[in-house]
SEZA-661875 format. One line per field, with one value per residue (C-alpha): residue number from 1; chain; x negated, y negated, z. Coordinates in pm, 1 decimal. Each point is the difference from the previous one (the first is absolute). Layout:
N
n: c(NUM | ...);
chain: c(A | ...);
u: c(X | ...);
v: c(Y | ...);
w: c(Z | ...);
This chain:
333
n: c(1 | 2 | 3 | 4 | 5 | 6 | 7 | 8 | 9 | 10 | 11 | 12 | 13 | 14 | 15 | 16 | 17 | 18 | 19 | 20 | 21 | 22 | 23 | 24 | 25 | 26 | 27 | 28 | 29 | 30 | 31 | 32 | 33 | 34 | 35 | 36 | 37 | 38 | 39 | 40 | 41 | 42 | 43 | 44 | 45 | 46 | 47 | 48 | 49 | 50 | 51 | 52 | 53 | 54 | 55 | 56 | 57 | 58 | 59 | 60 | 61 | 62 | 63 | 64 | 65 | 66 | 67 | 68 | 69 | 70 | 71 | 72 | 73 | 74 | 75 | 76 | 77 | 78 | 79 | 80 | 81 | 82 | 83 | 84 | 85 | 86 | 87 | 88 | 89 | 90 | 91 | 92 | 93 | 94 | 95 | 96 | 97 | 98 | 99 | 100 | 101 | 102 | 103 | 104 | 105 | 106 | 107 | 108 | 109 | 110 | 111 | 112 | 113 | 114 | 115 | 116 | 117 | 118 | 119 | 120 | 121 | 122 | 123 | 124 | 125 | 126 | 127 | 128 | 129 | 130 | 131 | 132 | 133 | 134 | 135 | 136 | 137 | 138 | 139 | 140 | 141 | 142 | 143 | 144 | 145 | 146 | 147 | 148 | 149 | 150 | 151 | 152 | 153 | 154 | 155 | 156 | 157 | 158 | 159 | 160 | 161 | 162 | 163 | 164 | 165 | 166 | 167 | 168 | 169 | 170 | 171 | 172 | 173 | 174 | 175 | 176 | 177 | 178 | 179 | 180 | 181 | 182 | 183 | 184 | 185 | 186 | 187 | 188 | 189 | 190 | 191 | 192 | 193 | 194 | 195 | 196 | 197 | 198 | 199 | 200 | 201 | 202 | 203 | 204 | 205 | 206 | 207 | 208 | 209 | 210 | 211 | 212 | 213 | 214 | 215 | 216 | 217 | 218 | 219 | 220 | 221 | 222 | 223 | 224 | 225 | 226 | 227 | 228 | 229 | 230 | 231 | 232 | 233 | 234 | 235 | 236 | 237 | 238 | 239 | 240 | 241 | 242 | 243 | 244 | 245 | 246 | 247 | 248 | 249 | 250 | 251 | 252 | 253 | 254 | 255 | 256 | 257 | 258 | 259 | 260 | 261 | 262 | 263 | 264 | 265 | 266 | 267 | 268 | 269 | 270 | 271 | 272 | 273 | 274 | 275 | 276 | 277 | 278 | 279 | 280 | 281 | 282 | 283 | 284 | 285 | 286 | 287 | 288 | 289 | 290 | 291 | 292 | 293 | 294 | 295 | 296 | 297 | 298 | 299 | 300 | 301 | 302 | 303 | 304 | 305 | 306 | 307 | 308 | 309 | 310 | 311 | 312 | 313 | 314 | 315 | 316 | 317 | 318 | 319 | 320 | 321 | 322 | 323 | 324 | 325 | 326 | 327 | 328 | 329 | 330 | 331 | 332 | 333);
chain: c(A | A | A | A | A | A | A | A | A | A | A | A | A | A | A | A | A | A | A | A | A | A | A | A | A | A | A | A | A | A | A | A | A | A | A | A | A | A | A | A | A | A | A | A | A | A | A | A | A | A | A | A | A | A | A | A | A | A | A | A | A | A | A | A | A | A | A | A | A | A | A | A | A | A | A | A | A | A | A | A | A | A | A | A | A | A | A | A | A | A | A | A | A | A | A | A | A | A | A | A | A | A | A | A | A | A | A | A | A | A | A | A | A | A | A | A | A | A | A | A | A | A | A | A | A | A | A | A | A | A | A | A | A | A | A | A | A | A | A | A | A | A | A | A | A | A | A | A | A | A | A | A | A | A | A | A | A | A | A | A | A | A | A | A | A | A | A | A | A | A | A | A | A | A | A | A | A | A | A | A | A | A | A | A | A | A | A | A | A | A | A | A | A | A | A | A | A | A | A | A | A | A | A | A | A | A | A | A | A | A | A | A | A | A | A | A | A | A | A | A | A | A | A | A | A | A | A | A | A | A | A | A | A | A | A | A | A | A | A | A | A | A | A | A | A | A | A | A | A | A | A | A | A | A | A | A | A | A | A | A | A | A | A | A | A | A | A | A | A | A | A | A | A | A | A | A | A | A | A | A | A | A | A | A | A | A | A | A | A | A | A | A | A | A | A | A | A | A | A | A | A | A | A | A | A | A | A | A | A | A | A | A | A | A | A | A | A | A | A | A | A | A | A | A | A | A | A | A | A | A | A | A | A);
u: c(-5998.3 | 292.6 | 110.8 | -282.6 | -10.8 | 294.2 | -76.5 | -285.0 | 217.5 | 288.7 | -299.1 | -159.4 | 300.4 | 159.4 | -357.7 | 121.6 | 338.1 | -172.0 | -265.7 | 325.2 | 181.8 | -306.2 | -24.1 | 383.6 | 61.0 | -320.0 | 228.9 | 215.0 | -247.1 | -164.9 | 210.7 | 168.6 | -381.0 | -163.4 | 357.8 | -71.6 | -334.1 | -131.7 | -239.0 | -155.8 | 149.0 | -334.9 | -24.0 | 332.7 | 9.6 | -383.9 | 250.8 | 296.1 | -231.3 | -160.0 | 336.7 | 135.0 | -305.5 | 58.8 | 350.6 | -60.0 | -144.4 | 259.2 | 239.8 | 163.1 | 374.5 | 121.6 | -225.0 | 192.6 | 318.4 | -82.3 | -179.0 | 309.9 | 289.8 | 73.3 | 23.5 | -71.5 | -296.3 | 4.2 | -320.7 | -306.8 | 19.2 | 360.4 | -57.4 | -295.9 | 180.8 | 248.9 | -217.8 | -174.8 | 247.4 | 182.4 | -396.1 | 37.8 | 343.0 | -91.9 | -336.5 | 247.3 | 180.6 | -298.5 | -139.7 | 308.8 | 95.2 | -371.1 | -10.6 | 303.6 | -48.9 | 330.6 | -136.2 | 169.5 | -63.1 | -263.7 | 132.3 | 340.6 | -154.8 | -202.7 | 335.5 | 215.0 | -246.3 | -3.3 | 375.8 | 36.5 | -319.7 | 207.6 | 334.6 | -129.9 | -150.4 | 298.5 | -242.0 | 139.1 | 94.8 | -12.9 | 303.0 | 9.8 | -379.0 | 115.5 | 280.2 | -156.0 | -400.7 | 37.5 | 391.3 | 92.6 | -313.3 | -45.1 | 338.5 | -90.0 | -418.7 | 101.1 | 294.5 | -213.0 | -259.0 | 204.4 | 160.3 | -338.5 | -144.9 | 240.4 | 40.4 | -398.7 | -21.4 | 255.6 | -197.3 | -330.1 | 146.7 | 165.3 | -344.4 | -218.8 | 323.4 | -288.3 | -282.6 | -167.3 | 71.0 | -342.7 | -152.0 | 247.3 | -62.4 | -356.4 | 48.4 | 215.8 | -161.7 | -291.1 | 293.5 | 83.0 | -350.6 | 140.6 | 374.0 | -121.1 | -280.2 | 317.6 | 203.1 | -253.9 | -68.5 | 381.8 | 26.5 | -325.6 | 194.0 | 316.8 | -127.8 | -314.4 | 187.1 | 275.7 | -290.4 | -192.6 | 380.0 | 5.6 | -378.8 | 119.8 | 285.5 | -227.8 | -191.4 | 240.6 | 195.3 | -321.2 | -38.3 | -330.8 | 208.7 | 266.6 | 100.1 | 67.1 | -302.4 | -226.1 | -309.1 | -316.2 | -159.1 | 394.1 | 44.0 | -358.1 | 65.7 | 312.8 | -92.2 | -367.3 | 235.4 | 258.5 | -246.7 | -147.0 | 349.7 | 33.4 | -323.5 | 116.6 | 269.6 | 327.6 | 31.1 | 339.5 | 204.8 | -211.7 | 146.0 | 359.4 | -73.2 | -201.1 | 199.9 | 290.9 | 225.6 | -67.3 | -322.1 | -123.0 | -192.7 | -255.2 | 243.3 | 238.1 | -240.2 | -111.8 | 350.6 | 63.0 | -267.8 | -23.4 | 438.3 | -94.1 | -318.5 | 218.5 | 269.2 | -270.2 | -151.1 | 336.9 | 107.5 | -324.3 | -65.8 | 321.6 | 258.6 | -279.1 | 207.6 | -181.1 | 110.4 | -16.6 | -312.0 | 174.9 | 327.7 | -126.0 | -223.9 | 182.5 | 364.1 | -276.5 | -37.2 | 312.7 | 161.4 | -316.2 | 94.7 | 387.6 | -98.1 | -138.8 | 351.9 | 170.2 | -33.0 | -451.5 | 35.3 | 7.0 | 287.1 | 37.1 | -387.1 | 108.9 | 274.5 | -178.9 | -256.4 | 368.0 | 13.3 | -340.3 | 55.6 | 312.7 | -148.5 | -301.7 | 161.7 | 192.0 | -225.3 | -334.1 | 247.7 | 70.7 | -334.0 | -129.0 | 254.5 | -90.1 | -302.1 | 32.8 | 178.4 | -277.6 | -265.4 | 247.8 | -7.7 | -349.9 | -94.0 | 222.1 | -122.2);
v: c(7749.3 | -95.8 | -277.0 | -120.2 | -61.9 | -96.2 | -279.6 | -98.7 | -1.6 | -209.3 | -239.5 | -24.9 | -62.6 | -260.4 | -171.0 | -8.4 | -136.0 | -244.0 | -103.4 | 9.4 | -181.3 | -317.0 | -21.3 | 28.2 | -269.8 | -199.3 | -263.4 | -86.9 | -172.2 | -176.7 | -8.7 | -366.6 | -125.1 | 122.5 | -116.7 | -324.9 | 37.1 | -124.1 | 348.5 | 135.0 | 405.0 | 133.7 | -197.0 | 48.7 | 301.7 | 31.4 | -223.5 | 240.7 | 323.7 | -226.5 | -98.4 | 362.1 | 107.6 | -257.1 | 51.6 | 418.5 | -71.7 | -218.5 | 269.8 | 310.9 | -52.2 | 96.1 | 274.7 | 119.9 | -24.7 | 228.0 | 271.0 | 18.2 | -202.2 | 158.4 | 366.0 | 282.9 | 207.8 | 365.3 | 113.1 | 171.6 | 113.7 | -44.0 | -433.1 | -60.9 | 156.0 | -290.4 | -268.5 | 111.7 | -15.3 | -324.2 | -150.8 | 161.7 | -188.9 | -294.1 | 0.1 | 82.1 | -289.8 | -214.4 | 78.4 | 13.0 | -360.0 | -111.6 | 75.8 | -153.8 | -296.7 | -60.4 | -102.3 | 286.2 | 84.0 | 255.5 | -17.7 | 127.0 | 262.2 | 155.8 | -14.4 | 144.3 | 273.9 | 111.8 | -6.7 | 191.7 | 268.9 | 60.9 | 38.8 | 213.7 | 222.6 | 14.5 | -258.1 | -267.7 | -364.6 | -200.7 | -222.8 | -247.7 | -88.6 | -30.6 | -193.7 | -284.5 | 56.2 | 10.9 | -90.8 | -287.2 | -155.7 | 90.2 | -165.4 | -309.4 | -73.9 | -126.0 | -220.4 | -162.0 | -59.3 | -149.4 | -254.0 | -91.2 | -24.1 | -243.3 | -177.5 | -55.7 | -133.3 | -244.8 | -100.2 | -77.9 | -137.2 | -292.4 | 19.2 | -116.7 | -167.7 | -295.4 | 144.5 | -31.9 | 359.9 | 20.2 | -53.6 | 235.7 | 258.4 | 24.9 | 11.5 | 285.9 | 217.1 | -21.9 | 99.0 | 244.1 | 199.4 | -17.0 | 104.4 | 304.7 | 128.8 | -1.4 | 194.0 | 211.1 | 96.7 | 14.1 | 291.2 | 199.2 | -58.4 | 173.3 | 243.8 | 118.1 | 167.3 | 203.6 | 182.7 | 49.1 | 101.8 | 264.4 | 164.5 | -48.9 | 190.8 | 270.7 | -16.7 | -0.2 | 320.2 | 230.6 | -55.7 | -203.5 | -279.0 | -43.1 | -368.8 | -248.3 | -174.1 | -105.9 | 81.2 | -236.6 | 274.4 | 1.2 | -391.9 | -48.7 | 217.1 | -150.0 | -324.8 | 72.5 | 175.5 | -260.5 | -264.4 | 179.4 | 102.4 | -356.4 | -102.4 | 187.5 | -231.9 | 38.8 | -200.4 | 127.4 | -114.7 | -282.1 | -119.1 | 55.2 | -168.5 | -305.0 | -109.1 | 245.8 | -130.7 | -387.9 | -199.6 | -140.5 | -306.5 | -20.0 | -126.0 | 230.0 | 270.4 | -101.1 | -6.0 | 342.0 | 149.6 | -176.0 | 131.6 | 342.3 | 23.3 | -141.3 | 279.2 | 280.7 | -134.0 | -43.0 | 374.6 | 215.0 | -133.9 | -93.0 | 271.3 | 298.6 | 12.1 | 128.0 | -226.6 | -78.6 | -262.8 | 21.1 | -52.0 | -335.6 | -156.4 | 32.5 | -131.3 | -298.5 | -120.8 | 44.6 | -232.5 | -227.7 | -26.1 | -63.9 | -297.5 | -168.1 | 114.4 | 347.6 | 66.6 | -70.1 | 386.5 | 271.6 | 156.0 | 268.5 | 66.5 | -16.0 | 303.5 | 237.7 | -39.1 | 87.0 | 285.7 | 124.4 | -22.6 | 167.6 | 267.8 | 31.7 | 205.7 | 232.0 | 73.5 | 59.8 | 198.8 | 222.2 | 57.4 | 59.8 | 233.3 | 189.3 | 1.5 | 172.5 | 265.5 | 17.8 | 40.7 | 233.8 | 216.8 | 47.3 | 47.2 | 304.7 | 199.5);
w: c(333.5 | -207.5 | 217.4 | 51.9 | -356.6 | -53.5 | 234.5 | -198.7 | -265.8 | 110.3 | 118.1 | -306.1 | -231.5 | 291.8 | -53.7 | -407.4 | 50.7 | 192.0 | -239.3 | -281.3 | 250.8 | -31.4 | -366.5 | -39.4 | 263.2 | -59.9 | -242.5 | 362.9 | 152.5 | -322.7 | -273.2 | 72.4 | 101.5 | -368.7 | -198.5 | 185.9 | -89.0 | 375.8 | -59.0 | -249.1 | -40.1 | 121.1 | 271.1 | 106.3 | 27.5 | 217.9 | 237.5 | -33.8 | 92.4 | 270.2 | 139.2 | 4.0 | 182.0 | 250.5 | 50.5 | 7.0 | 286.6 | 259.4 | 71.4 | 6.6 | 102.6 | -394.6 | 48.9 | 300.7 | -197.6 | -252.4 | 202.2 | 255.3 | -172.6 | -304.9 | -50.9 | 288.9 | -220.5 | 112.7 | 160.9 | -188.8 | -385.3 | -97.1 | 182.1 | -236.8 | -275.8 | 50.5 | 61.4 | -329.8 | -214.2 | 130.2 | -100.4 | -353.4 | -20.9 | 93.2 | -221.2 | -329.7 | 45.7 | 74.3 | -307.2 | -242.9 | 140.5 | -28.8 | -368.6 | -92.1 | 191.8 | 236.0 | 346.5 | 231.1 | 330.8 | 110.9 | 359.6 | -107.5 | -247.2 | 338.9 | 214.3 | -303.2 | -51.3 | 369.3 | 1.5 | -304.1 | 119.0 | 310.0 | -213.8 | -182.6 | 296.1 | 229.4 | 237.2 | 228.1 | -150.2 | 286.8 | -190.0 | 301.9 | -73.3 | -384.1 | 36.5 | 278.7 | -122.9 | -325.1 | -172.6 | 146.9 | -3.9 | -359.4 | -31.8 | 245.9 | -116.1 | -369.7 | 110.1 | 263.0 | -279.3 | -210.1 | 241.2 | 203.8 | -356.4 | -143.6 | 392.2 | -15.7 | -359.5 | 96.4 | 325.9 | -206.2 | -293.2 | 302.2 | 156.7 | -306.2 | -153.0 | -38.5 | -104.1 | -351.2 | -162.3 | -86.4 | 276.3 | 195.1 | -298.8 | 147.1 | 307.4 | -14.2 | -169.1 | 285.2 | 235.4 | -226.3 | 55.1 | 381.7 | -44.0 | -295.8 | 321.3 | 236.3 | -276.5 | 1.4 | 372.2 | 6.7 | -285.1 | 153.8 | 367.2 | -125.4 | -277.4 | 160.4 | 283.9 | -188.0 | -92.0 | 307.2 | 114.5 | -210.0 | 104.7 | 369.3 | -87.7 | -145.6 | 297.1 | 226.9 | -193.3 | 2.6 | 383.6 | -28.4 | 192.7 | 195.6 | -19.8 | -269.6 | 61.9 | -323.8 | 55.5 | -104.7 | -260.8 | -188.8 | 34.7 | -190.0 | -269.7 | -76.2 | 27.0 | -249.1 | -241.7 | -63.6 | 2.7 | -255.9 | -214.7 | -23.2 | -93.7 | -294.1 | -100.2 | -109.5 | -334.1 | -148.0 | 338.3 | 37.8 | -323.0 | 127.1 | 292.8 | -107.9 | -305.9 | -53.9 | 248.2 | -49.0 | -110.2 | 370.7 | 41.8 | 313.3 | 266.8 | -78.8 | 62.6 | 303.5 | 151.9 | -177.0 | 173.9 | 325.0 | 20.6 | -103.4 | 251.2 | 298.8 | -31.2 | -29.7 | 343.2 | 143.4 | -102.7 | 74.4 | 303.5 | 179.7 | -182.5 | -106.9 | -306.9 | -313.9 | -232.4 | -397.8 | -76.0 | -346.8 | 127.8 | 187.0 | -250.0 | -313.1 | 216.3 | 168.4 | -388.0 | -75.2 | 279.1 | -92.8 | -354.8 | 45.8 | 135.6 | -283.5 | -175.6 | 32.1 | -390.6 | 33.3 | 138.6 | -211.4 | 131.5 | -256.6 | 80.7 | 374.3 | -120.9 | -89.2 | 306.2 | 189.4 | -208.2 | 103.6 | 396.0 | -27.1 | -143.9 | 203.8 | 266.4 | -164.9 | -253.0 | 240.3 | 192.8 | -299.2 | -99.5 | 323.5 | 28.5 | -339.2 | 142.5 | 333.0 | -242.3 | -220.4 | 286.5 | 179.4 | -276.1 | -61.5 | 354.8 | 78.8 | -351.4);
């Protein structure tokens, strides 16, 4: 009876993170396309939760590397326990970077917060998984954003070296409805799955399943719930995103997000790597921007986003671990 609800519960609060994880991450996929202003912020984000639905749907291969490539989550009570608390982690951060605004990394928050959960239990790090799944492309993702962003600027600014600015002006922000929808499928691709992930991991620690396999029941509600979270919006990073780092005019959104979709497709579905949306977008702009002239970007702005990803991972790893105490604790009174 207990672990049966403690399933229910690791379910249900993996299902929050999730919907925390769409309103904190909603600004990725829309913020350059409303700073632009190619979409109105409503309708934006109706594409955004449309998008992330859609992309939800195409895959599970990040899913697989967080139910088997991460930590080794003992079986029955003392598993969920774990997986609980990494979720609480990870949900504290969400939050505490949501209200202040710097756009950090949700991904990074779940993965620190199982880390820390098993730390903190004396459970299995599978530090191979951590260090090829989730380090070095958390290392890799932003520098390839940055130089695909600035290499694709260049490209269309030689392309439409000719064209009247106006007239181009229009025209991409049409294409920008098109490149923020392939943001968005991209972000719902990568982010939906850490979560199913997780409930197969549940699952699969209770006994109800053997394999990694995401079942159609786990990949719905994910996909409904962070279709919904964004829905919800995500103002404060929005702001960050849109106009913090540098004021971006239609084409350069368009490249920003067609550079930042491109290596979210490339990752999820040839590497399985659960990368940062965060860490792609806001690098994408940045390499966009330099272009134009390396002082148009907010570097000091650009700083302090730094700060925020380096902090994602230990800090989710500490509170999940403080966390797994906590709930520890109050289960053996």
């Amino acid at each position: 009876m207990m672990e049966a609800a403690g399933l229910v519960a690791v379910i249900a609060v993996a299902l929050v993170f999730n919907y925390t994880t769409g309103f904190h991450d909603a600004a990725n996929a829309i913020a350059t396309s409303v700073s632009t202003r190619a979409l109105t912020p409503r309708l934006a984000l109706g594409l955004a939760a449309a998008g992330n639905l859609a992309g939800a749907l195409l895959g599970t291969g990040v899913a697989l590397t967080v139910t088997a490539g991460i930590i080794q989550a003992p079986p029955g009570g003392e598993g969920l326990v774990i997986l609980l608390a990494a979720l609480i982690g990870a949900i504290g951060w969400n939050l505490t970077t949501w209200y202040f605004g710097p756009p950090a990394s949700s991904s990074h928050a779940l993965i620190g917060g199982m880390v820390g959960a098993a730390l903190a239990a004396s459970a299995g790090v599978i530090w191979g998984g951590v260090l090829h799944k989730v380090v070095f492309p958390m290392v890799l993702s932003p520098i390839v954003g940055l130089l695909l962003g600035y290499a694709v600027m260049i490209a269309l600014l030689w392309l439409c070296r000719r064209a009247d600015p106006h007239a181009a002006g229009r025209r991409f922000r049409v294409a920008q409805t098109f490149s923020a929808g392939a943001m968005a499928v991209g972000h719902g691709l990568q982010d939906a799955q850490k979560t199913m992930g997780i409930i197969v991991l549940a699952l699969v620690t209770c006994g109800i399943q053997e394999d990694a396999s995401v079942p159609l029941w786990v990949i719905v509600a994910t996909a409904a719930t962070l279709a919904l979270g964004t829905y919800a919006g995500g103002w404060r990073v929005m702001r960050t995103l849109g106009r913090g780092i540098i004021e971006l005019d239609p084409p350069q959104g368009f490249a920003a997000e067609l550079t930042a979709s491109s290596v979210l497709y490339a990752t999820s579905s040839l590497l399985h790597a659960p990368i940062s949306t965060t860490h792609v977008i806001t690098t994408s702009i940045m390499g966009v921007g330099s272009t134009r002239r390396r002082s148009a970007v907010r570097w000091g702005v650009a700083g302090n986003i730094a700060v925020a990803w380096l902090l994602t991972l230990p800090i989710a790893a500490a509170l999940a671990a403080a966390s797994y105490l906590a709930l520890h604790a109050i289960i053996t009174l």
